[in-house]
FIMI-65397 format. One line per 5 residues: number of its first residue (from 0); for each residue x, y, z of C-alpha. Coordinates in steps of 0.25 Angstrom, whole numbers, plus 2048, in hexadecimal, padded with zeros to 3 digits. Each point is the difference from the previous one (the first is absolute). Example, Ala and Ser with C-alpha at 12.3 -4.5 7.8 and 13.67 -1.06 7.14 Angstrom:
2
0	831:7EE:81F ~ 806:80E:7FE
! end
This chain:
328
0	138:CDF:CE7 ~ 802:7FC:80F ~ 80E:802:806 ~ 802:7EF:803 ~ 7FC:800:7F0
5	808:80A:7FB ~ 80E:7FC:808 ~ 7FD:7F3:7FA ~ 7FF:805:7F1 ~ 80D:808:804
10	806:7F3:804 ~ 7FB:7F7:7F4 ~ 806:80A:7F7 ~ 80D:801:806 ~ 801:7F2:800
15	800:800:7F2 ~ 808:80A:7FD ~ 80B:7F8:808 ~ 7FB:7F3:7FA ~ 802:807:7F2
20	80D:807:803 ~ 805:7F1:805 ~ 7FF:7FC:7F5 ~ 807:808:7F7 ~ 80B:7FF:809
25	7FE:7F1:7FF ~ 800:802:7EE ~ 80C:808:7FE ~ 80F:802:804 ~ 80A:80A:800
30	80E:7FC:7F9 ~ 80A:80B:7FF ~ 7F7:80B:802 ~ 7F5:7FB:7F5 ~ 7F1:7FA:803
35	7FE:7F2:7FB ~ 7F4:7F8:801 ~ 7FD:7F4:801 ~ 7FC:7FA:7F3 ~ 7F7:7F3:804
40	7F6:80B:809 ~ 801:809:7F4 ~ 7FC:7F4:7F6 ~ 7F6:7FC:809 ~ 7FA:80E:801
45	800:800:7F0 ~ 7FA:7F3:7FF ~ 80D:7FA:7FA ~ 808:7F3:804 ~ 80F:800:803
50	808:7F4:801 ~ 80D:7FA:800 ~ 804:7FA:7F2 ~ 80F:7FD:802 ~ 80C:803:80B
55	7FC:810:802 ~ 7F9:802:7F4 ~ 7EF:803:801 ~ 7F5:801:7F9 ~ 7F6:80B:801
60	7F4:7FE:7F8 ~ 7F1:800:7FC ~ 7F9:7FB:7F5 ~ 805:80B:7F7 ~ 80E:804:806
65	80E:7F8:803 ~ 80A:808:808 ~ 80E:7F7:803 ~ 807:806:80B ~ 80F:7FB:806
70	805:805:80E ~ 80B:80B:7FF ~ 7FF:801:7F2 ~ 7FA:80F:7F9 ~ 7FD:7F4:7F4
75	7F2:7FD:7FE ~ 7F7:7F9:7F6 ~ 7F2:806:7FC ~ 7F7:7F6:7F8 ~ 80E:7FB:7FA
80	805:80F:7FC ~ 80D:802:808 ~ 7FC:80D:809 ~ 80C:807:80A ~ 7FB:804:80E
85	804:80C:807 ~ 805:7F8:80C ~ 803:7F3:801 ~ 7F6:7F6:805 ~ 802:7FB:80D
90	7FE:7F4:80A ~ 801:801:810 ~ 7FC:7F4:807 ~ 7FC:7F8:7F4 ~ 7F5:80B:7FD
95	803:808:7F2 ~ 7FD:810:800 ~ 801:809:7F7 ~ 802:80F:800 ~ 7F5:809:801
100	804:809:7F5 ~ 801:7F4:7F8 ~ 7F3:7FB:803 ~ 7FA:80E:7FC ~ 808:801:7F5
105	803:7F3:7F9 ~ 7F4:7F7:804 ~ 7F5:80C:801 ~ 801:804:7F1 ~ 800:7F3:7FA
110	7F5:7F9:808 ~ 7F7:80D:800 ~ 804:807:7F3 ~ 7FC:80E:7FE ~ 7F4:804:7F7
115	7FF:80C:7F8 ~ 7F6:809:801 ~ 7F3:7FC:7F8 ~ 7FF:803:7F2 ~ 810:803:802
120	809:7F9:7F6 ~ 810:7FD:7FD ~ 801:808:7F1 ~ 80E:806:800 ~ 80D:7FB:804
125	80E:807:7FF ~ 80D:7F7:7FC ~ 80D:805:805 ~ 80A:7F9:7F8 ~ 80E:801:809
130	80B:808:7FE ~ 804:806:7F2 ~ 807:80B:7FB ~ 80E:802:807 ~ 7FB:7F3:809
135	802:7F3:7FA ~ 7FB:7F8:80B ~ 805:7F3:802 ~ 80B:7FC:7F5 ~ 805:7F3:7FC
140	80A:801:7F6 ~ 7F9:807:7F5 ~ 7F3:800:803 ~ 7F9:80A:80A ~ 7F4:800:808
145	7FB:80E:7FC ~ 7FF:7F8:7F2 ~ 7F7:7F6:805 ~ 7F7:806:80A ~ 7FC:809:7F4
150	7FE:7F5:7F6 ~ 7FA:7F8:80B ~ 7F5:80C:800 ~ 7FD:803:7F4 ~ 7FB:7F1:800
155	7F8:801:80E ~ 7F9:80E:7FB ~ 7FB:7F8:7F2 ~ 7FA:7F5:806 ~ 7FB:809:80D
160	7FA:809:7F3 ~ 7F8:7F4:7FB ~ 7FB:7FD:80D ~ 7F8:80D:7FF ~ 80A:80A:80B
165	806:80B:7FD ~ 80E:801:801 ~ 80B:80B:803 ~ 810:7FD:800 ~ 809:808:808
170	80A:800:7F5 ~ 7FE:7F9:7F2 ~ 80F:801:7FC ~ 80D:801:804 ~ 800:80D:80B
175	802:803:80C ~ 7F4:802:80A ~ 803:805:80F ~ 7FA:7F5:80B ~ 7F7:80B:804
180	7F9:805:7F4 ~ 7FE:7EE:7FD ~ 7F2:801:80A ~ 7FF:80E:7FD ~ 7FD:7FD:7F2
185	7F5:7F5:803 ~ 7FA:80A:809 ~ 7FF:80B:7F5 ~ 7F9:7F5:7F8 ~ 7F7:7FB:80C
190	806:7F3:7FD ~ 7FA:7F5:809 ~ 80A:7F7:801 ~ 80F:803:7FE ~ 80A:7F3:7FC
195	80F:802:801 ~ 806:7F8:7F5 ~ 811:7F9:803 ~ 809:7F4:800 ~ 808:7FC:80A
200	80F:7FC:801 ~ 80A:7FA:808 ~ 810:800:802 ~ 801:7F4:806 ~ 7F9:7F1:7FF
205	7FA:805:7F2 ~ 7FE:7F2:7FC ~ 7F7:7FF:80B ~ 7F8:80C:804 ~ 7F5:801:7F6
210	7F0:804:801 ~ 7F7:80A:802 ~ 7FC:809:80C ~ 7F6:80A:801 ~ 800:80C:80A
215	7F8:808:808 ~ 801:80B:80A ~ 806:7FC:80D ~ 7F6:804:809 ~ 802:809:80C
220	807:7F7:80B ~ 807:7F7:7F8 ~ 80C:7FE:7FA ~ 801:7FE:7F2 ~ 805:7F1:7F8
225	808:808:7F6 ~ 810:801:800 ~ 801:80D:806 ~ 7F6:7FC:80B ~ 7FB:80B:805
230	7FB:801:80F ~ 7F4:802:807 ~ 802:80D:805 ~ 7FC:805:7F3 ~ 7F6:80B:7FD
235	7F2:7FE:7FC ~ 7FF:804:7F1 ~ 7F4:801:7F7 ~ 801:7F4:7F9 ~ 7FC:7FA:80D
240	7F3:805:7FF ~ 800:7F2:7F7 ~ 807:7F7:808 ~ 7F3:7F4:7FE ~ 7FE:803:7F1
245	810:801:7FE ~ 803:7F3:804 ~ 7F2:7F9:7FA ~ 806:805:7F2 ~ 80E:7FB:803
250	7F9:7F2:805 ~ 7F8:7FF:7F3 ~ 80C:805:7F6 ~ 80A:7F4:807 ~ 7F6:7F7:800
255	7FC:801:7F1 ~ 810:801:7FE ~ 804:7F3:807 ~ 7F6:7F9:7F9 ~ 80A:7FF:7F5
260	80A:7F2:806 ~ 80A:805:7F9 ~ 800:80F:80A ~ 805:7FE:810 ~ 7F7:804:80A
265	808:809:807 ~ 7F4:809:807 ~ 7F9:80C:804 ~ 80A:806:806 ~ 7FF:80F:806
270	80A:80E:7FD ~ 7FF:80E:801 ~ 804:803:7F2 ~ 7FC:810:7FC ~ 7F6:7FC:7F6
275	7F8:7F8:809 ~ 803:809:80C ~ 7FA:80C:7F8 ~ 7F3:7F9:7F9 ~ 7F4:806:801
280	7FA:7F1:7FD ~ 802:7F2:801 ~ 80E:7FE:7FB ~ 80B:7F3:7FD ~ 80C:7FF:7FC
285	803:7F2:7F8 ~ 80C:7FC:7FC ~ 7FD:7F6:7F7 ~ 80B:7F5:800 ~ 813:801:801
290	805:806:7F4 ~ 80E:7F9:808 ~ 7FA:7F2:7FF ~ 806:7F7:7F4 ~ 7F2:7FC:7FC
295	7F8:80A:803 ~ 806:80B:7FC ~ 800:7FC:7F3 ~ 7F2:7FD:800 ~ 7FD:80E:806
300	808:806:7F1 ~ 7F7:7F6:7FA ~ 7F3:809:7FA ~ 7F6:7F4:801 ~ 805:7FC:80F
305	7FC:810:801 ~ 7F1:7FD:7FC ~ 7FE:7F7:80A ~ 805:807:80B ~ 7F8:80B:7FB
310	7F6:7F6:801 ~ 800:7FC:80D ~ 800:80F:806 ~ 7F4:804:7F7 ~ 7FA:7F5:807
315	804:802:80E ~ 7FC:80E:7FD ~ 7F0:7FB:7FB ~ 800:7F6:80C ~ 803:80C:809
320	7F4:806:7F9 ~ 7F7:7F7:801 ~ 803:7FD:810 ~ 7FE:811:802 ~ 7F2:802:7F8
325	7FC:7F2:804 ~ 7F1:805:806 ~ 7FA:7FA:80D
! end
């Protein structure tokens, strides 16, 4: 190549590179030290539309996914299933972005799921019903979660059992199990998927706080939606080596939950509890409705009310399975 041709292609490439680097400055923002990017060049990039719907409420979507989004809010909607965001959505200059961690982490995994390997398929799960032993869980007057989470999975592993899976329980009566032996034991089994089975409880407005809420692991970055809240500086742990397929199960478990009306959606929320931390597979940790609320505490010591909520999470667990061996 001659030396007028050669600084020429030096020059064209140059240009493109600044062209390029242009604009990904133009697509993105820094906001307290963390990258956002601009959601209507990412949608376009994805061949998705966004738009405004309401106030500072938009719709991201295509013709198989609806993503709601609401500036300054960590509350977001995903086809209709309530979904907690690592940061909150924001808007500058009348333009929404979105975090990139949240993008990678939120959108990523339900828009391109996962497949397992060919020929690979979901055969064993591991149900860790909560506490037990010298820890009662939550308590409402007499009655105590360890009870119920235990009841609660005897129910889950019969109809998982008729479904054709395999399935181990962490405890199957009234002992105590350490946190750190929980994953241990569905790792010794080779269990494929690990569900952590509780109820919830409040102290205060129990005659309002009511629902489920499924968890997955926070991942690294983020801080997590539970009540202890734990920060972003948190350490990578193994059950991050799961982070998409952790929150398509927690997805598919509250969706297939709040399609009951008489359960709150209260969301995919994230936490760095021990048995999700230390699972050496997708993991979740539901807890299934208030034992403090008037009403639905006592439909949660109600054994038919306890089928269906068994129900629903077999469900969520077969629509996770059909998403993860879905061929093509």
């Amino acid at each position: 190549m001659s030396a007028p041709h050669l600084l020429l292609a030096v020059l064209t490439l140059l240009s493109g590179v600044i062209h390029a680097h242009a604009g990904s400055s133009a697509a993105t923002l820094r906001i307290a030290g963390r990258e956002y990017v601009r959601l209507s060049d990412w949608a376009n990039a994805n061949e998705m539309k966004l738009r405004w719907v309401r106030g500072e409420t938009a719709l991201l979507s295509n013709s198989s996914a609806k993503f709601t989004f609401t500036a300054d809010s960590r509350e977001t909607y995903a086809n209709g299933v309530g979904l907690w965001l690592s940061f909150p959505a924001v808007v500058r200059d009348g333009t929404l972005y979105l975090s990139r961690l949240d993008v990678q982490t939120t959108l990523r995994p339900l828009l391109s799921p996962g497949k397992n390997q060919s020929g690979t398929t979901l055969k064993s799960i591991c149900l860790d019903p909560g506490h037990g032993g010298a820890d009662p869980g939550k308590c409402v007057g007499p009655f105590q979660e360890k009870r119920f989470t235990l009841l609660l999975a005897h129910e889950v592993r019969q109809q998982l059992t008729r479904a054709g899976f395999q399935v181990i329980l962490t405890r199957s009566n009234d002992t105590s199990v350490d946190l750190p032996l929980r994953p241990e034991l569905a790792k010794r089994a080779n269990a494929d998927l690990f569900v952590s089975l509780h109820f919830n409880s409040v102290e205060t407005s129990r005659s309002v706080v009511r629902g489920a809420e499924v968890y997955c692991l926070t991942p690294v970055g983020a801080s997590s939606t539970n009540a202890r809240g734990e920060g972003a500086n948190a350490a990578w742990c193994s059950g991050n080596r799961h982070n998409n397929n952790n929150l398509l199960l927690a997805y598919e478990v509250q969706k297939a939950l709040t399609k009951n009306p008489q359960v709150n959606d209260r969301g995919v929320r994230r936490a760095r509890f021990a048995v999700l931390r230390d699972a050496d597979m997708p993991a979740v940790l539901i807890e299934a409705a208030f034992m403090s609320h008037p009403e639905e505490g006592k439909r949660i010591f109600d054994a038919a009310y306890r089928r269906q909520l068994a129900r629903n999470i077999v469900d969520g667990v077969l629509a996770y399975k059909r998403t993860v061996e879905q061929r093509g």
